[in-house]
C-alpha angles and dihedrals in degrees: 000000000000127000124283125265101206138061109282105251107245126201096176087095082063100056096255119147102182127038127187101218149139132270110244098172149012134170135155111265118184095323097324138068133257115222125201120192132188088229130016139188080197121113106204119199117258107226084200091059107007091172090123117045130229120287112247123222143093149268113247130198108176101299095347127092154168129205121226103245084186146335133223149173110252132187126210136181095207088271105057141019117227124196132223102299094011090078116106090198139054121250107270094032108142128256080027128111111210099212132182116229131206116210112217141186125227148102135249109326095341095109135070109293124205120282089037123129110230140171114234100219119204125204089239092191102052085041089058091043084052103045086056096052078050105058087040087064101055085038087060102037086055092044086044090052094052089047097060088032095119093045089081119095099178129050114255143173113305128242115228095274091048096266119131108270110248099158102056090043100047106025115132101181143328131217121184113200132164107303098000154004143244124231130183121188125188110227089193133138103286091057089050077048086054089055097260121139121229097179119102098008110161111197088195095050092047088047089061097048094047091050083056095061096041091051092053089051100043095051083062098072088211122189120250130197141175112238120201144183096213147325112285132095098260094034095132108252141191142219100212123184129181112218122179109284089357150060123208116196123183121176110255142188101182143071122281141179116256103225142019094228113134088004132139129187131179131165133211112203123197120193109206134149128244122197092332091320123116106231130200124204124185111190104205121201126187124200122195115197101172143032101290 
């Protein structure tokens, strides 16, 4: 069977763990074996953006079953199938299928083969503990935002709720984990250019304002959704929440909770210097205290 030639549908956006689907593709990689599917539950991590990791889980046919050693977004021209980094291309790019592929153990036949009808397995569990860590993430970039708000002496580019958007202008690297994330902003010369200021800043003083805002959303147990424009891996998609008075909306490519009920989220911020920068660093932690 030769490789797709369209985007693989994905229902992770929607909140699915487990999808009952075909196998596309499959070819050896590096001792293990690539598997392409016409639908897949599995979020794959994105090498352009790796804030949220890969899904675990396995493939399942009947009693048999592989897990799922890793999951990426793939790109292939029809002829060959290209992983993460490898891809000359960015994802979208025309004549191009964005795929997600499952990395498998196994040895010779004894893996799905193409043609097969599996069923795509999500750790549901490890998937939950993630997507909160995730929505963590976007609540305290947005609090964060309104706390450093009048540091800004120039105008500059919005956030979703109308604040002036720190977190897209100084942001270093993300990492979404189980329960929380990891941010790191650079405070350096070209973000002092922007009209932001750096003096005075009190890490301890912004954390607690930011604590407060998260507090006041949070008690609203708002709804959240995931908003699409189709079906397909690179179909453009949305986190939407409605606060009181307000929606914020950030595009989004990863798993959320659907609601902040029972739902807690601090942050913890550190100001340090690395190699003459000023850095930044906000510790979110989520914690979730009812069904979701």
């Amino acid at each position: 069977m030769t490789l797709p030639t369209t985007d693989t549908h994905v229902t992770y956006p929607g909140g699915a763990t487990e999808a009952a689907t075909r196998v596309l593709h499959v070819e050896p990689r590096d001792g293990r074996y690539a598997v392409l599917l016409e639908t897949t539950a599995f979020h794959p991590v994105d090498h352009a953006w790796p804030d949220q990791g890969a899904d675990r889980g396995d493939l399942r046919i009947g009693t048999r079953h592989w897990p799922v050693t890793d999951c990426v977004v793939g790109a292939t021209d029809g002829t060959t199938l290209y992983l993460g980094v490898e891809s000359p291309v960015r994802k979208g790019t025309e004549g191009w299928a964005s795929v997600v592929v499952h990395l498998i153990e196994g040895g010779d036949g004894d893996g799905p083969a193409e043609g097969d009808d599996v069923v795509a397995r999500v750790d549901a569990v490890h998937r939950a503990a993630v997507s909160a860590g995730h929505t963590g993430c976007h609540l305290a970039s947005l609090a964060l935002n309104r706390a450093l708000a009048d540091r800004w002496k120039k105008d500059v580019a919005p956030d979703a709720l109308g604040a002036p958007n720190f977190d897209a202008l100084a942001i270093d690297t993300t990492v979404i984990g189980e329960f929380g994330s990891l941010d790191r902003y650079r405070l350096g010369k070209s973000l002092r250019r922007k009209g932001f200021s750096v003096e005075g800043l009190d890490p301890e003083a912004v954390a607690a304002a930011v604590d407060a805002t998260l507090a006041e959303w949070t008690a609203t147990g708002a709804p959240i959704r995931i908003e699409a424009d189709g079906g397909g891996l690179t179909d453009r998609r949305r986190w939407v929440c409605d606060l009181p008075g307000e929606r914020a909306e950030i595009p989004c490519g990863g798993t959320h909770l659907t609601s902040l009920a029972g739902v807690d989220v601090t942050v913890r911020l550190e100001l340090f210097d690395a190699d003459g920068t000023p850095v930044l660093q906000m510790r979110t932690r989520v914690g979730v205290f009812a069904p979701d």
